[in-house]
C-alpha atoms as one frame of an Amber mdcrd trajectory, in Angstrom:
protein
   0.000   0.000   0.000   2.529   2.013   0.833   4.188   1.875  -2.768   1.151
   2.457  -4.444   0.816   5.347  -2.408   4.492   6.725  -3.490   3.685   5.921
  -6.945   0.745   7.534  -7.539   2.254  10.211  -5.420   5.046  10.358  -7.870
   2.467  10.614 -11.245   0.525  13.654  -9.745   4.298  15.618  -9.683   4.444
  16.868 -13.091   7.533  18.276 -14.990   8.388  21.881 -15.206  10.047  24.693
 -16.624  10.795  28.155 -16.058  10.192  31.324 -18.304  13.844  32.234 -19.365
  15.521  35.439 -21.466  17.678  35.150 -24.207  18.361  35.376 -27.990  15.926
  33.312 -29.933  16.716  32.843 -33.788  14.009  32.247 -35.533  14.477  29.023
 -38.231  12.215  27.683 -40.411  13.169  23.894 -41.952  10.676  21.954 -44.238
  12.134  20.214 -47.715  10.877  20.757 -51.213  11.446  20.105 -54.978  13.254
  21.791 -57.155  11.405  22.688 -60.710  12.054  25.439 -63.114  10.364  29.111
 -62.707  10.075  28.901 -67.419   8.601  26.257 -69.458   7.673  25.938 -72.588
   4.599  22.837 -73.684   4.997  21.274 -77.079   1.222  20.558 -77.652  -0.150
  18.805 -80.834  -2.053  21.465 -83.211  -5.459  20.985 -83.551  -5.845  19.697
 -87.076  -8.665  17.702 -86.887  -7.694  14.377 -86.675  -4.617  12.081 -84.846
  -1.282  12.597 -85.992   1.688  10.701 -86.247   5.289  11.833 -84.599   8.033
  11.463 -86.925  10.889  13.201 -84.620  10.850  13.418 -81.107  14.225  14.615
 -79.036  15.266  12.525 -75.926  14.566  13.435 -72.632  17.016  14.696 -70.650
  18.829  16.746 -74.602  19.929  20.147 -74.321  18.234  22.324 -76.938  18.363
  26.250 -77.786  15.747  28.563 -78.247  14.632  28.105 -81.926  15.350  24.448
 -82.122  13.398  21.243 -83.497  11.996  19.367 -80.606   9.041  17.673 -82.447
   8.462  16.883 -85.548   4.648  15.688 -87.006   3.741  13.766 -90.143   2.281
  16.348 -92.366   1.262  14.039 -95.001  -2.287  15.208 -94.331  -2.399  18.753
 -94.665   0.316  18.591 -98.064  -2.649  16.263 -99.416  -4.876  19.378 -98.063
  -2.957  22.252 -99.580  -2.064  20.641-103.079  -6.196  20.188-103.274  -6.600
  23.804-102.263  -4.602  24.885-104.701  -6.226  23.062-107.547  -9.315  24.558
-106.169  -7.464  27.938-105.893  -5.962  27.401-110.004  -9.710  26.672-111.013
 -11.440  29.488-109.275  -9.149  31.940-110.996  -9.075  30.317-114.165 -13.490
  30.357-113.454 -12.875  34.228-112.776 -11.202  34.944-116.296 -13.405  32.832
-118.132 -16.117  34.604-116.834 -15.271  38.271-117.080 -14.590  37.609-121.170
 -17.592  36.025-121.722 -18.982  39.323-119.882 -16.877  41.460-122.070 -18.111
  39.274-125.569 -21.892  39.973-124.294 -21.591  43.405-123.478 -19.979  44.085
-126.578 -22.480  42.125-128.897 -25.075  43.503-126.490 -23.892  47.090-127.374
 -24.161  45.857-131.300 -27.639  44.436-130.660 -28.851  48.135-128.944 -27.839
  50.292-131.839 -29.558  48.012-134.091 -32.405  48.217-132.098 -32.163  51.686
-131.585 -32.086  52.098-135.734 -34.774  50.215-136.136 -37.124  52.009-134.330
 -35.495  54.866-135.782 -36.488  53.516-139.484 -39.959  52.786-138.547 -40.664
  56.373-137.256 -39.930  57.113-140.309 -41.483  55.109-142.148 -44.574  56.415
-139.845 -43.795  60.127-140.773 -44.728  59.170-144.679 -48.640  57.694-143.175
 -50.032  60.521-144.966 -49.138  59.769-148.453 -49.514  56.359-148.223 -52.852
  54.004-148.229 -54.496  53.406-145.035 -52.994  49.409-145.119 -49.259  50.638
-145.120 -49.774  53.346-143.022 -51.301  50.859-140.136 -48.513  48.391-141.205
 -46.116  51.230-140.533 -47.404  52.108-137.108 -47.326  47.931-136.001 -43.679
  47.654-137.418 -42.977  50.818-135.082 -44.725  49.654-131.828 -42.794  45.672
-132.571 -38.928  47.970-132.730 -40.149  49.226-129.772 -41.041  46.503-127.960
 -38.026  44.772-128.994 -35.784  48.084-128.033 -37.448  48.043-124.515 -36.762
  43.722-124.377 -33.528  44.061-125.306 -32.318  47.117-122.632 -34.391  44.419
-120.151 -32.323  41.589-121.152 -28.353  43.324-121.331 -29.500  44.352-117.469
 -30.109  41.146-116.690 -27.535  39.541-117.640 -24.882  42.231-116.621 -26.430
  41.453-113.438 -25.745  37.556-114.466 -22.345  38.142-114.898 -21.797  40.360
-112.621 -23.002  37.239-109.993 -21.493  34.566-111.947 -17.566  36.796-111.242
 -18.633  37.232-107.125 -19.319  33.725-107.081 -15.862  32.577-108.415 -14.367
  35.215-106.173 -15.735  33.965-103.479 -14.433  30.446-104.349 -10.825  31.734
-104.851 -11.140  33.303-101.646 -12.369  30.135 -99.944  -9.294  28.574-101.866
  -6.865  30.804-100.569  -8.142  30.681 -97.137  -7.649  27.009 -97.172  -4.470
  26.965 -98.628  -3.425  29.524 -95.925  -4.436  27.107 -93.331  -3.087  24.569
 -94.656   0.073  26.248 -95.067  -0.419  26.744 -91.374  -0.858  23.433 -89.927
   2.235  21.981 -92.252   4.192  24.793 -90.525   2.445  24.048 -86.922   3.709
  20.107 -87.104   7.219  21.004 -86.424   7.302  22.379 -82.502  10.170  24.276
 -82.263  11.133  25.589 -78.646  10.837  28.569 -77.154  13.646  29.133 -74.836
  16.915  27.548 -73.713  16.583  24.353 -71.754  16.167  20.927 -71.075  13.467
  18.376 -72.800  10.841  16.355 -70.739   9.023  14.040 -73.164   5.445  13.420
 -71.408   3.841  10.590 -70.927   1.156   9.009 -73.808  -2.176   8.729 -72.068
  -3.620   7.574 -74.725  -1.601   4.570 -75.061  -3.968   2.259 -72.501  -6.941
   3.369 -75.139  -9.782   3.220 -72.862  -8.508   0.775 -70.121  -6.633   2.677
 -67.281  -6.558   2.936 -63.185  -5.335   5.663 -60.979  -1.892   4.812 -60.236
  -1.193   2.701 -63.730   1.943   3.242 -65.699   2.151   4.703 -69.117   5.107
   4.670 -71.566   6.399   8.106 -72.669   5.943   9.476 -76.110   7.720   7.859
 -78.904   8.744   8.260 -82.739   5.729   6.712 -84.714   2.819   7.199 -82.005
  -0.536   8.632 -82.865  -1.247  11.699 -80.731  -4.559  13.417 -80.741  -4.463
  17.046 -81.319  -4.044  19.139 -77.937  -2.094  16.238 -76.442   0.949  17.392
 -74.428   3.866  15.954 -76.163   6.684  17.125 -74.498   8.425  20.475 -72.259
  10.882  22.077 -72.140  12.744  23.073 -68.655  14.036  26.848 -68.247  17.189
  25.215 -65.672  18.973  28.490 -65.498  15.873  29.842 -63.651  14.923  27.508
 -60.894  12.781  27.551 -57.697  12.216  25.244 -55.063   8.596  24.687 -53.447
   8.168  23.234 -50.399   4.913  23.787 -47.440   5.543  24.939 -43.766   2.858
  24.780 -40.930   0.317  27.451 -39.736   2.702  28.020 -37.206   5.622  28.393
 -39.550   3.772  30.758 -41.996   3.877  33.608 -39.553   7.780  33.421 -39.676
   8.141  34.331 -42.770   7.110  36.159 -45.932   8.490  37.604 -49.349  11.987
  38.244 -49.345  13.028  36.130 -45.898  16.754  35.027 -46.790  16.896  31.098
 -47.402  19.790  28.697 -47.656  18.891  25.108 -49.799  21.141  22.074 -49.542
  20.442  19.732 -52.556  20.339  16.025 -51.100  22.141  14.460 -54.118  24.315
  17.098 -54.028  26.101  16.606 -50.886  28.141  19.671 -49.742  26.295  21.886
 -51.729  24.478  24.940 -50.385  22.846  27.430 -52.464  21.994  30.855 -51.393
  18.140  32.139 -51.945  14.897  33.728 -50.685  11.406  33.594 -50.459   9.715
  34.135 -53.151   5.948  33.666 -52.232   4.192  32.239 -49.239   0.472  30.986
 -50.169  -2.406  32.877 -47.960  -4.667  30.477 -47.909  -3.885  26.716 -46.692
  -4.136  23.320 -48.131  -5.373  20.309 -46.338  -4.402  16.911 -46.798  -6.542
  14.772 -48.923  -8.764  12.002 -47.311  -8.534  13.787 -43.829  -4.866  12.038
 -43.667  -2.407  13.967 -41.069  -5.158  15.089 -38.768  -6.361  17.784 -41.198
  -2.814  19.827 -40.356  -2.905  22.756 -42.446  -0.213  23.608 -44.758   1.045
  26.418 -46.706   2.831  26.597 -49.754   6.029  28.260 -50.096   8.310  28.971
 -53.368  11.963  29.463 -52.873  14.015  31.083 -55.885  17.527  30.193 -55.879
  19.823  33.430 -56.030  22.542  31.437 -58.775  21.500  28.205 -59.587  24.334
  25.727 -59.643  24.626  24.158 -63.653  24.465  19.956 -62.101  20.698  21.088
 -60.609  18.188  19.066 -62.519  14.031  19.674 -62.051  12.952  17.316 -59.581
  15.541  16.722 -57.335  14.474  16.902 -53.378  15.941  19.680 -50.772  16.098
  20.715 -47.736  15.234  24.599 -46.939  16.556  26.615 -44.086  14.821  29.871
 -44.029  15.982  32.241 -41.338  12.815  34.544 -39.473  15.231  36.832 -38.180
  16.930  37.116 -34.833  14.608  38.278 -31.543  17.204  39.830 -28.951  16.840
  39.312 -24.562  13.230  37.884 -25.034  10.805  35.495 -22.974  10.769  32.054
 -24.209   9.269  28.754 -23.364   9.359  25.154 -24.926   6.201  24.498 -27.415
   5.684  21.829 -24.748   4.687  24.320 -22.055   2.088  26.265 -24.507  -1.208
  24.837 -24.584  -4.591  25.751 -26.140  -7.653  26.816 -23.701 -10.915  28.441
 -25.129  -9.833  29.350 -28.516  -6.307  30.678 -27.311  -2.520  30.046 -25.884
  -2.698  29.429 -22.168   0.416  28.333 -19.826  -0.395  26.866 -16.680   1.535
  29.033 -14.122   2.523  27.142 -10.748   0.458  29.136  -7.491   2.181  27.142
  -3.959   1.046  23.203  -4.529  -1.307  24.224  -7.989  -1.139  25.215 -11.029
  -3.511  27.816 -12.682  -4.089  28.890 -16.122  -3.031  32.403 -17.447  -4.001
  33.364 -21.156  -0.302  34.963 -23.143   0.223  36.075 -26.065   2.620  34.271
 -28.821   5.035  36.856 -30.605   7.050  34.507 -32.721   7.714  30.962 -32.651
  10.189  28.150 -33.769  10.709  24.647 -33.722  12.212  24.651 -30.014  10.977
  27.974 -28.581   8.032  30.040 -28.029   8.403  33.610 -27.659   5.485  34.765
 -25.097   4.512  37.634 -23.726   2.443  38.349 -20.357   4.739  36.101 -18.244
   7.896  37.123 -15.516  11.247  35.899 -15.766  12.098  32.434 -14.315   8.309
  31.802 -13.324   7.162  27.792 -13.226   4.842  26.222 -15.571   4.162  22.953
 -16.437   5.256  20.971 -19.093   2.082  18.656 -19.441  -2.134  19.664 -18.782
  -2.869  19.298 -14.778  -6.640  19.376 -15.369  -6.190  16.269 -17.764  -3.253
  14.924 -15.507  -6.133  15.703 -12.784  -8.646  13.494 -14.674  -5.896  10.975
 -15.231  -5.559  10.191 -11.096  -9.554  10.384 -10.853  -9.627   7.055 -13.255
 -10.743   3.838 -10.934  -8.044   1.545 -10.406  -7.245  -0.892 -12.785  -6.220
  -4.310 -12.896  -2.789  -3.834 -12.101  -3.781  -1.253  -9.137  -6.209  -4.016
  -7.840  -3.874  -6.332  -7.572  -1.415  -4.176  -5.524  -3.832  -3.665  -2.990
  -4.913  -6.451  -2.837  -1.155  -7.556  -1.490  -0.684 -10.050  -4.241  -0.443
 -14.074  -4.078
């Protein structure tokens, strides 16, 4: 009885510390990947149809702003501009024809109005002589006059209409040559669009073909990169190229880490399969809004994303390869600081739980900064006791009944 008594005596006398001063540097460590700030996508041009790759450079080559990195059968759209130029040919050729047949009309049209116009000039004369001729002529006279007028008035009806005619028949093969021009332009286009040339200096990533498992495929299932002589669908991502002069590293730091640091906070990166090397940087963003872990794995901790740029990248750094950041929070001279241990949350806020005689007793502080190893607090004295662990759950602890183990103790044991 007596050693349970000591024991249990021993569990209700929990571990302390006291509030000390000092120098607290404030240190931020999480790890991240390195990937490049530029990129360039060689994407398939949308031609209509699947295309075959007749040139594709190697992951991993070394290629300058300007040069080949894919290279797409354009057996298609030749096939598409040789017909669009036969189309084009014909539609001029359709033009010529018909503005000289316009030009042969109008001119016999022209021929066909002054005849016209002198025969109705013949029978008004003829009509002027009606008085010194019978009755029979002089009514034949006035019939042939009305008919050259009819025939006048039919024929100005008729060149109208058909300068109108051929007028049409020329808009209409303009129209085609402009259809065929338009299509020889585009094809033009898309024969130039099948070689993907890059934009900037850098390294090649060929991507992977996701349509290579047709319409069979699982989350997590492997696919085989792009090769020479696959079908790709137009807008398929081919291949990128990597900007590695530029690069960044992004990492994510905790809720409590995010209020170390912001744009600008000096950062030192050491490359793990670079041992020995340590490259100088900064912070170049910190997200404002957290991220949660998917499926509610982690305890929901939230996280923040942060980008590091690297000062002067080293020339071995390849996208990809895994860190570790140190990103310093600056330096916080002769303050009050406490192990995270000793902080606790009470009622939506930091509490310690300050030692009064034989008890302890909650006391609401406020955090200034904090690190992995130290809390800087505010609201406390010098070299006062706290705990290290919760007394009211310690307290709730002790109030347990007895178990097995404390049953058989008192009961002396056999």
């Amino acid at each position: 009885m007596k050693g349970l008594g000591r024991l249990r005596g021993a569990e209700r006398e929990l571990p302390t510390t006291r509030v000390k001063r000092g120098d607290v540097d404030v240190t931020v460590y999480t790890t991240g990947e390195l990937r490049p700030i530029n990129t360039a996508m060689m994407v398939a041009p949308s031609v209509g149809s699947s295309i075959r790759i007749v040139y594709l450079a190697k992951t991993g080559t070394r290629v300058k702003k300007g040069d080949l990195v894919v290279e797409l059968d354009p057996s298609d759209q030749q096939y598409n501009l040789e017909q669009a130029r036969y189309d084009f040919n014909q539609a001029q050729e359709a033009i010529a024809k018909a503005k000289s047949d316009a030009a042969v009309q109008s001119a016999q049209d022209q021929v066909d109005l002054l005849t016209a116009t002198f025969d109705v000039r013949r029978a008004e004369l003829e009509v002027s002589r009606n008085e010194l001729v019978s009755a029979i002529d002089a009514q034949k006279n006035q019939l042939n006059l009305e008919e050259a007028k009819r025939r006048l008035d039919q024929l100005k009806q008729d060149i109208q209409s058909r300068s109108v005619s051929n007028q049409s028949s020329v808009a209409v093969a303009q129209e085609k040559l402009a259809k065929a021009r338009l299509s020889m332009d585009q094809a033009q286009k898309n024969i130039d669009s099948m070689q993907l040339r890059s934009t900037l200096d850098g390294l090649v990533a060929v991507q992977e073909n996701r349509g290579a498992a047709g319409q069979i495929g699982f989350m997590g299932m492997p696919l085989p990169d792009f090769h020479e002589g696959d079908e790709v669908q137009p807008g398929s991502f081919i291949a990128k190229v990597l900007d590695v002069d530029q690069m960044e590293i992004q990492g994510k730091v905790s809720e409590t880490d995010r209020a170390n640091l912001s744009a600008g906070t000096p950062a030192e990166v050491h490359i793990y399969a670079l041992s020995g090397t340590e490259i100088k940087g900064k912070v170049k963003t910190v997200a404002g809004m957290a991220m949660r872990n998917m499926f509610g794995m982690g305890g929901g901790v939230s996280k923040f994303d942060v980008i590091v740029q690297l000062d002067k990248p080293a020339p071995e750094l390849m996208p990809g390869l895994s860190a570790e950041i140190e990103m310093s929070g600056g330096l916080e001279k002769s303050v009050l600081y406490l192990p995270p241990q000793a902080v606790f949350e009470k009622d939506g806020g930091p509490v310690v739980y300050l030692r009064a005689g034989k008890r302890f007793e909650s006391k609401k502080i406020k955090i200034a900064r904090r690190s992995e190893s130290r809390v800087v607090v505010e609201g406390l004295d010098e070299g006062a006791e706290v705990a290290l662990v919760d007394p009211e759950k310690q307290n709730r602890k002790s109030a347990t009944p007895a178990g097995p183990l404390s049953q058989g103790l008192q009961g002396g044991g056999r």
